[in-house]
C-alpha positions, 0 to 999 in steps of 0.5 A: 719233494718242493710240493711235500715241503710247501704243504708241511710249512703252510700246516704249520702257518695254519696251526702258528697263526691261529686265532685262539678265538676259534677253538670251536672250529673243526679242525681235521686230526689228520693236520696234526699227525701229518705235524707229529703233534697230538690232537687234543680235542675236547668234548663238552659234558654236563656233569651229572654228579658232583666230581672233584677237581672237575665241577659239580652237578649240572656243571658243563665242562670240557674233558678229553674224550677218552675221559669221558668213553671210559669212566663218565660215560660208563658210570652215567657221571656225565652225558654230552652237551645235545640239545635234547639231553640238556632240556631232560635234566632241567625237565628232571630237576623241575620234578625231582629236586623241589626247592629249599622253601618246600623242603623246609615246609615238607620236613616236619618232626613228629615226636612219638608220644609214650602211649603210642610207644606203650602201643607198640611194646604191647604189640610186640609182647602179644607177637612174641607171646602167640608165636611159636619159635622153631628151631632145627639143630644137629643131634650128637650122635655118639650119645644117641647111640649110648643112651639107655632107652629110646625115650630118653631125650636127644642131645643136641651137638650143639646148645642153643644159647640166649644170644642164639633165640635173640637172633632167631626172634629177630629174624622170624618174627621181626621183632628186637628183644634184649638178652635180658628180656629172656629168662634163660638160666642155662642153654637149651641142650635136648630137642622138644619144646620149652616155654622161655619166660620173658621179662617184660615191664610190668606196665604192659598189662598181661593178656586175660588168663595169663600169669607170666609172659613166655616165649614157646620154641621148639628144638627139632632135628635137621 
């Protein structure tokens, strides 16, 4: 029991009377917990990113270790102060981060020109004017069922609006019109296939032999 005694209260001389100068010597856990004190071991990281409260970018910092194993480490914020991980980041931050005078002299504005705009409207005018939009719609089948004769067009369930065939251009054939660009007095209710004029500005000259611009889309059942 006089030996159990001795060893708590020379523990506690080495824990009292230590320099605070030797924070970076190993000092084993089991000291503490044989004390009932906690052991609160830090582990020194490089940030990665910037984090508030805590450091920025490349920044090395102390954090506790559970810190570091549950939320740095899982999200690559940070990595461990090694030798070999410190050169990786300076060797990455020589190739990937130039500095400010090169950015400066890299980043140049260039303002496109109106024939150069004029150039890309007439594109997209010949694009929208050759291709052929398809579209696939549900028939209402009540009133395919009543119609007087088989040559009588299909009702579609539902009609295919303006703002519908601005979508479906956008996403067939990647180009940006205006409802307004469209001439469509009323929805497209039947299946077939339909010529939508098209209101293009009058400076885009029209292809040879063409009278009006148009956009071809046929309606066909799923």
């Amino acid at each position: 029991m006089g030996y159990l005694q001795f060893g708590r209260h020379g523990v506690r001389q080495v824990l009292r009377f230590r320099d605070a100068s030797c924070d970076n010597v190993v000092v084993n856990p089991l000291l503490y917990a044989s004390q009932g004190l906690r052991y609160k071991r830090k582990l020194q990281v490089i940030l990665t990113n910037d984090i508030d409260k805590l450091g920025k970018a490349g920044d090395t910092v102390k954090v506790a270790p559970g810190y570091f194993r549950n939320h740095l480490m899982p999200k690559l914020l940070a990595f461990p102060n090694i030798d070999k991980f410190a050169y990786l980041l300076n060797e990455q931050r020589k190739i990937y981060q130039p500095t400010e005078e090169e950015k400066q002299e890299d980043v140049t504005l260039v303002k496109e020109s109106k024939e150069d705009m004029m150039k890309e409207y007439e594109k997209a005018a010949l694009r929208l004017d050759k291709a052929q939009l398809v579209l696939r719609r549900l028939i209402n089948v009540q009133k395919a069922k009543s119609r007087e004769s088989k040559e009588d067009p299909l009702e579609l369930r539902y009609p295919v609006t303006k703002d519908t065939l601005v979508a479906e251009v956008a996403r067939q054939l990647c180009v940006n019109v205006a409802p307004d660009n469209l001439h469509l007095p009323s929805p497209l209710s039947t299946l077939g296939e339909y010529e939508v004029p098209l209101r293009i500005p009058r400076s885009i000259p029209l292809p040879e032999g063409k009278v009006n611009w148009s956009l071809k889309v046929k309606v066909r059942s799923k």
